[in-house]
Every structure is written in structure tokens, then in C-alpha cells.
C-alpha positions in Angstrom: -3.2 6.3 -15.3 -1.4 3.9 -12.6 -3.2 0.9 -12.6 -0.9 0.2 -9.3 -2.4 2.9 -7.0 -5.3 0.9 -5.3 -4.7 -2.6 -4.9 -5.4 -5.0 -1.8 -2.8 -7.4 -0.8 -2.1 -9.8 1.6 0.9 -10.9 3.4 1.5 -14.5 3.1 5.5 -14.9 4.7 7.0 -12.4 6.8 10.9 -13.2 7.8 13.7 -11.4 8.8 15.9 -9.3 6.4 19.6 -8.4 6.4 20.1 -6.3 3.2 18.3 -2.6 3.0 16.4 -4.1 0.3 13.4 -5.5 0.1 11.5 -7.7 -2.5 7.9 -8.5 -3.5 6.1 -10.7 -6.2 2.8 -8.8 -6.9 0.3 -10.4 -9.2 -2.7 -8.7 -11.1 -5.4 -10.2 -11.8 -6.8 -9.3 -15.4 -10.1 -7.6 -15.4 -12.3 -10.3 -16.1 -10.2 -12.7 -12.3 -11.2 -9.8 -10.7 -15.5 -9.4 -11.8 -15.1 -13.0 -11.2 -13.8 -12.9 -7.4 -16.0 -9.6 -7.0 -19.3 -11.9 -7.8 -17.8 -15.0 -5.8 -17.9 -12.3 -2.5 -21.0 -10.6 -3.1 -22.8 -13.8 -3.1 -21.2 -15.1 -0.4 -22.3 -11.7 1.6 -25.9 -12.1 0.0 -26.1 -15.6 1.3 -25.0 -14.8 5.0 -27.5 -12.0 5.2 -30.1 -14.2 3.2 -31.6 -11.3 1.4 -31.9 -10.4 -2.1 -30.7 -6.9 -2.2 -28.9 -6.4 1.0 -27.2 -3.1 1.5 -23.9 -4.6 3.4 -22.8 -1.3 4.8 -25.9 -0.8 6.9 -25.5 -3.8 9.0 -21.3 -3.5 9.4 -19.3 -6.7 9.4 -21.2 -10.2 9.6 -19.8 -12.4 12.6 -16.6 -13.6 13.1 -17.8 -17.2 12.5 -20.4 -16.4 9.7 -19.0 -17.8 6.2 -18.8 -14.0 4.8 -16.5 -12.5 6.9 -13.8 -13.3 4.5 -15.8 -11.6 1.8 -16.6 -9.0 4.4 -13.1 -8.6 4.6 -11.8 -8.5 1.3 -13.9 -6.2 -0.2 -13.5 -3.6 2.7 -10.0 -3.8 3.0 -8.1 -0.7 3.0 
């Protein structure tokens, strides 16, 4: 199985290239990073919505100034 086919990324530098090559430094995060950073966001979501059980998808994306709209983000990147 390739462990590479879904993966979300972000850009963090973006400059102009010459060659017809391009290069990229990808880091994985072992299993246990990534539960880790899973919890972190769902709690973050659970606290902006201030309920218990909340199913996310039903309400869409919090607010643009609410503190989960980074963990909004993250975990529904495509």
C-alpha cells in the first residue's frame, strides 16, 4: 500500500524557479504525531461549537474569526 497517496500539505515558500526541476522536503508524521494533532483539532472544533458531541459537518465551517477555523481547515482539506 502507498502510504503517500493522501496526505495534506501546506505551502510555506513559494519563489521562482529556473531549472525544469523542482524540489520538496515532505515530512510524515508517525502514527501516534498524527492521533495526537487529530485530538488537538477535534477539541478545538468541540470547544467553538461548545457541545459535547457535535456533528461538525451539519453546521459547515465555524467563522472566519472563531478559534477553529484552523482545525476546520485542516481536517477538511482536500
Amino acid at each position: 500500500m502507498d502510504t503517500a497517496l493522501a496526505c495534506t500539505s501546506v505551502v510555506t515558500e513559494i519563489s521562482y524557479n529556473e531549472k525544469d526541476t523542482y524540489e520538496a522536503d515532505v515530512h510524515f508524521l508517525a502514527e501516534v504525531e498524527w492521533r495526537k494533532e487529530v485530538l488537538v483539532l477535534l477539541k478545538d472544533l468541540q470547544e467553538d461549537f461548545d457541545e459535547k458531541d457535535c456533528p461538525w459537518s451539519d453546521f459547515g465551517p465555524p467563522s472566519a474569526d472563531a478559534p477553529a477555523s484552523i482545525a476546520w481547515a485542516k481536517i477538511y482539506a482536500t
